[in-house]
N, C-alpha and C positions, 0 to 999 in steps of 0.2 A: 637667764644666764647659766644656770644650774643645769638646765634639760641638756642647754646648746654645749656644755663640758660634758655630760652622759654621751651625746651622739657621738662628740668628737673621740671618746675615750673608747665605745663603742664599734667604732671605725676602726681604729686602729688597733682594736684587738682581733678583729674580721680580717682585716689583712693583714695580721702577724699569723693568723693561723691557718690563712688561706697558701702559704707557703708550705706549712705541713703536709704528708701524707693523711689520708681521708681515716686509715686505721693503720698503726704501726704495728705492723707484723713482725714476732719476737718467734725463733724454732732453737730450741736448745739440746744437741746432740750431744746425751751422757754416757759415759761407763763405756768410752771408745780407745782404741790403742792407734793415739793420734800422731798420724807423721804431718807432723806441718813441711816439712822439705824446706825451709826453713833452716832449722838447724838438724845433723845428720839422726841425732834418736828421736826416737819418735814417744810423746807423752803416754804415762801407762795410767789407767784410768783417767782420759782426759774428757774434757768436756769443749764444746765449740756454741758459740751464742752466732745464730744470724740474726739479723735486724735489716728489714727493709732493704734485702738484697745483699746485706754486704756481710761480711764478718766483722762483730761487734766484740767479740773476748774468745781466747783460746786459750786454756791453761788444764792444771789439774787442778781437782775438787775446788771448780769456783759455785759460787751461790746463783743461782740459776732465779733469773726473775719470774715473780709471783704469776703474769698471766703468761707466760710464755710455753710453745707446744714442747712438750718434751717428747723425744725419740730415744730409746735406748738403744744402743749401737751393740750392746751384752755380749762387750770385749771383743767386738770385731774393729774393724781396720779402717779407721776415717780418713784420707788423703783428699788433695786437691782435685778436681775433675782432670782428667788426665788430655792432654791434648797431644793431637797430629799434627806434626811440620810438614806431612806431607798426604796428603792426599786427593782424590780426585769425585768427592763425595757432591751430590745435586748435580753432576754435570753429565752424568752416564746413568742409565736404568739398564739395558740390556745389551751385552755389546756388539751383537751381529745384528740392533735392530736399528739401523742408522738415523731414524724418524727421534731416538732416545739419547742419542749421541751429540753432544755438545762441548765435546775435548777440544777439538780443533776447528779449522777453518780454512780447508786449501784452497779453495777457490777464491778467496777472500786479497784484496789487494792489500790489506791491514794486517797486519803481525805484531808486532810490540803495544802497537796501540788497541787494542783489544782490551778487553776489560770483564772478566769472567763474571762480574756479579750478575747480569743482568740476565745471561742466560743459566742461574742454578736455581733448581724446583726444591725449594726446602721440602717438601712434600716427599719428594724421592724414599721408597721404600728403607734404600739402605742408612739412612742417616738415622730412626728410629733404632735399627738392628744396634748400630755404632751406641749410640746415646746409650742404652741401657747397659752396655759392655761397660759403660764407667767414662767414656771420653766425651767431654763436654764444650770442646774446642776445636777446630781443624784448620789447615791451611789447605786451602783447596789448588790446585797447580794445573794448569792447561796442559794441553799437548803442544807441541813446535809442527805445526802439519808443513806449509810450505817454505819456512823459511827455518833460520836457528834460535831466533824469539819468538817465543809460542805465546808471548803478552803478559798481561798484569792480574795474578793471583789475589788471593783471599785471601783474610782469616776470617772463619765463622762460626755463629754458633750452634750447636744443636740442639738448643734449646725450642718448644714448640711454637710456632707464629709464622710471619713474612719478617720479622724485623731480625734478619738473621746477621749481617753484618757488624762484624766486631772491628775489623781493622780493612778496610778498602786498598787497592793499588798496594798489596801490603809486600813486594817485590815482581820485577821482573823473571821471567822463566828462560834460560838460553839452554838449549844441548847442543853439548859438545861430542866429542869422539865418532865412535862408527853411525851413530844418528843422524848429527849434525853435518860430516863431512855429506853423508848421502844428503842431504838438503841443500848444501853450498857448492854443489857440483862432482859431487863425487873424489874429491881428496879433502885430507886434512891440511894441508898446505892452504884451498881451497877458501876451508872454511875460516881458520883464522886470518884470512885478511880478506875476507868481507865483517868480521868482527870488526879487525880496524879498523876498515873502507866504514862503518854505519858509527861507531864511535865518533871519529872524525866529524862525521856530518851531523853529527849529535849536538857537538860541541858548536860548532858551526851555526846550528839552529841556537843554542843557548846566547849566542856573545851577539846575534841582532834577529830574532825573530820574523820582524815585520819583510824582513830584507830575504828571506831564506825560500828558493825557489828551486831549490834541489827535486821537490816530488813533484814539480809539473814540468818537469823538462824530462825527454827520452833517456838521456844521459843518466839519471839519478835511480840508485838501485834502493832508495828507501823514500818512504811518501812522508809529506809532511809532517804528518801525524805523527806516524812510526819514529820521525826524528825528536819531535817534542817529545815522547814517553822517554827515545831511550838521554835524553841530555839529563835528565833529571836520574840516570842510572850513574852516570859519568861523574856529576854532581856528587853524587853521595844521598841526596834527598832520598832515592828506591833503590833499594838491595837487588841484587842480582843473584837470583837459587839459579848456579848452573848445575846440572846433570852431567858426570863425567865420571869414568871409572877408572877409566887405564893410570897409571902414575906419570906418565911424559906426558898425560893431557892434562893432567890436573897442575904439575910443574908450569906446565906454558899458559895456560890460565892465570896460575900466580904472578907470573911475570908483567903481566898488565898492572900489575897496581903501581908497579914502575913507573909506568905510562898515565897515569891515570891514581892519582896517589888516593883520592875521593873515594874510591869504589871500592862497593862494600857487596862481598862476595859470602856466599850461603854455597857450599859444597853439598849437591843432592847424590846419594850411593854412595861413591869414591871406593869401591870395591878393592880396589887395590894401595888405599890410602897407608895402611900399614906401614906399607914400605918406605913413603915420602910423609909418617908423620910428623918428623921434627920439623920437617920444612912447611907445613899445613901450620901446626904449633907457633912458628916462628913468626907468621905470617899473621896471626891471629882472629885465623879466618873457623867460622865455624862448619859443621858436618850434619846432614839427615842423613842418618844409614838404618839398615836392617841385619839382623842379626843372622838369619837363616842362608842367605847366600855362601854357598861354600862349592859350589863345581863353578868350573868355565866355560861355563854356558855360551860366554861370545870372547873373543880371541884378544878384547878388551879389558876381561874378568880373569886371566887368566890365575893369577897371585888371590882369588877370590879364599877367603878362611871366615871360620866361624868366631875366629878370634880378633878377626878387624878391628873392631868398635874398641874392644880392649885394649889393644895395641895403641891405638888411636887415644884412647884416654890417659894410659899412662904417659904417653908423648907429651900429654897438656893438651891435647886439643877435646874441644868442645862438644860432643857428640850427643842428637838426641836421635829416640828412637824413633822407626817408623818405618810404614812397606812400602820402600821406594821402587824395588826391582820386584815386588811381587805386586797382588790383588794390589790396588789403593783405593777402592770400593767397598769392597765386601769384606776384605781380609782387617778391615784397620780395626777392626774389634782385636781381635788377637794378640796386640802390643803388647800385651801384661806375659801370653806367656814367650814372646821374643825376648823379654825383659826376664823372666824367669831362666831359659835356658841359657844367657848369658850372666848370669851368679851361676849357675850348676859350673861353667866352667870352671868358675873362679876355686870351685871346691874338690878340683880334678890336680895333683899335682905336676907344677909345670905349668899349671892354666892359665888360659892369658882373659877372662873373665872382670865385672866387676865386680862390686859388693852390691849389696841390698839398698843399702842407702844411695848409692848410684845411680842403680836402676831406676826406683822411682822418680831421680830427679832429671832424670833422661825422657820421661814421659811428662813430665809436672815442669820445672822452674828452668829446667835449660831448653826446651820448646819455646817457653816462653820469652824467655830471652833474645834467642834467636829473633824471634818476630816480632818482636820491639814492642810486646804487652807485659814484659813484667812488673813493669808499674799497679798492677791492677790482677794479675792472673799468676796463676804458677806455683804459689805455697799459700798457708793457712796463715795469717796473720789480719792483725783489725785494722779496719779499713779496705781490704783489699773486696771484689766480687763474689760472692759467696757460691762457686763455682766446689762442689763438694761431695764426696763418695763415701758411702758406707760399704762396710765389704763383710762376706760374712767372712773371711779369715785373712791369709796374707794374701795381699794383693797378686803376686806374681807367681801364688800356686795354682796349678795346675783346677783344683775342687774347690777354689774360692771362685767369688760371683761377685758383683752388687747386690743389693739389696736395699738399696735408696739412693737414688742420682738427685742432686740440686743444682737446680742452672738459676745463676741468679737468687738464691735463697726459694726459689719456687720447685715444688717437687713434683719428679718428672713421672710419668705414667709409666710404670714399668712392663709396656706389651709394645710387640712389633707384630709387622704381617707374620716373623716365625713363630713366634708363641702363638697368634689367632690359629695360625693351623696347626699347632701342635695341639693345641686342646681341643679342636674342633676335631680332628680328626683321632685322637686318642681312642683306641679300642673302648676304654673303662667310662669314658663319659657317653653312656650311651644315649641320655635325655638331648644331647645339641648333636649328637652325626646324624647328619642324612641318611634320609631312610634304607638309600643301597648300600651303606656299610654296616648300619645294625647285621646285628649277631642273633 
């Protein structure tokens, strides 16, 4: 009887602790000047506890557990891994090399119903480059090749593996203005009522499915498919990032939620949002812009200032950062000093800039927001992903850098293909150049 309570007691300690992790990994980041973004200061000498991925305690001088790694940060800059609302990261390698190219799909009878995960190469060169810049999350966004739904975006990580998928179908992609009209026949008049006209049949497709035969008849300018992804836009269930710049495109945009009270709208650029921020504001709709845009470059940008974003902020609108009108590849490492140059304005009289505590949360907790992972991503607090940056100074100077990336509590390898050739190629290391570059 005795043995037969051992086994049973036995058992059930095997399967209480068959539920644990195999070894609890403790990483304890001291003597940092921590912005949780969180709340707007950032802790001075603070300390951050990962545990098994997550963040486990963030404060100042806490008691740091006995077997736990310690990292000294020696007063540099801890913040959240920084993420992109916008970019076009795994889906492009070269871009005149078409074989590397996986933005679009014009030949393609599918549009909305597209779905970017399948075709993105975590592998891709430039996501390594990104990663070690400090940005530990991205939303990846299609091109609109033949139509004005270019399909269903990402969010991902950059973290090393296949299991890169953080947030699936995480919005719909629509361009509007001078893109868009050239895709719906060459006006804008054009383009917004084929917006209706696929709306419509959206809705159509949602109120009886089995009954919906719009994409097999000549008649119908959207396929089946296309109509299920975009009802579930209509719905509210998937956001809709449009791409628009002009201010009457982005007003007529808004007008839709009239129509469509559900829909939940992501403003990509809005270059000349400035002008119609109250009405953006009002509307409670958010913004991915970039800060560098300031010519008029197309006849849509005209109102283009380097003080948008700020204008935009003070309005009350939502705005995170990110290279919507420039590189969305190569360039999305950069974001700290687009975020940098817009505080310099703030420091310029008259400036229409933000502040410091702004900026970082324009890269960190309002990205995340936006893409519907704040729950888990965005500022330093326990329980959240232990998605985390060490910096050797301030984040959004010019001669600060990372010096430690954490995806998931796991620390990232801090080389790309540019450091492999910078060091290999480096005059001074002369033991690793090939032999036709010795000296």
């Amino acid at each position: 009887m005795m043995r037969r309570l051992a086994l049973y007691v036995m058992a059930f300690v095997m399967a209480a602790l068959s539920g644990l992790p195999a070894s609890a990994k403790t990483i304890a980041i001291i003597n940092g000047t921590v912005a949780t973004i969180a709340n707007p200061d950032p802790i001075e000498n603070g300390t951050v506890i990962m545990r098994d991925g997550r963040i486990a305690a963030v404060g100042a001088h806490l008691a740091v557990p006995s077997r736990a790694e310690v990292i000294d940060a020696k007063g540099g800059w801890v913040t959240p891994g920084l993420i992109a609302a916008y970019s076009k990261l795994g889906l492009i390698e070269v871009g005149l090399v078409k074989e590397t190219d996986d933005l679009g799909a014009s030949g393609s009878p599918y549009n909305a119903a597209i779905d970017v995960a399948p075709a993105i190469n975590p592998r891709a060169t430039a996501i390594p480059v990104t990663r070690i810049a400090g940005i530990t999350r991205a939303a990846v966004v299609p091109d609109a090749s033949s139509d004005v739904f270019g399909g269903q975006g990402l969010v991902m990580s950059l973290g090393e593996g296949d299991d890169f998928v953080t947030k699936p179908r995480a919005f719909q992609f629509i361009v509007l203005g001078e893109g868009g009209s050239a895709k719906a026949g060459g006006s804008r008049g054009a383009l917004y009522a084929r917006i209706v006209d696929a709306f419509a049949e959206a809705q159509a497709y949602a109120r009886n499915p089995a009954a919906y035969d719009f994409g097999r008849n000549k008649y119908s300018l959207l396929t089946k498919a296309d109509a299920a992804a975009l009802s579930k836009v209509v719905s509210g269930e998937t956001p809709a990032m449009v791409y628009v710049n002009r201010a009457s495109d982005i007003l007529q945009i808004l007008k839709l939620k009239k129509s469509y009270p559900r829909l939940r709208l992501i403003l990509a650029g809005a270059s000349e949002g400035w002008t119609v921020a109250d009405r953006i504001a009002d509307a409670g709709v958010p913004v991915v812009s970039e800060v560098m845009l300031n010519l008029p470059e197309h006849f849509e940008t005209l109102a283009a200032t380097q003080s948008n974003i700020g204008r935009m902020v003070r309005a009350g609108v939502k705005v995170a950062i990110a290279p919507v009108n420039g590189d969305a590849t190569h360039q999305v490492r950069l974001m700290p000093q687009q975020a940098g140059n817009l505080v310099a304005q703030s420091k310029i009289p008259g400036g229409q800039g933000i502040s410091h505590a702004q900026a970082l949360a324009a890269m960190t907790r309002v990205p995340a927001e936006i893409l519907g992972i704040s729950g888990s991503l965005g500022t330093i607090e326990r329980g959240k992903i232990a998605d985390i940056v060490i910096w050797s100074g301030d984040p959004i100077a010019l001669s600060s850098a990372p010096t430690a990336v954490f995806i998931e509590g796991e620390p990232v390898v801090m080389e790309s293909r540019q450091t492999k050739l910078r060091d290999r190629y480096n005059p001074r290391n002369t033991d690793v150049l090939p032999k036709q570059y010795r000296r």
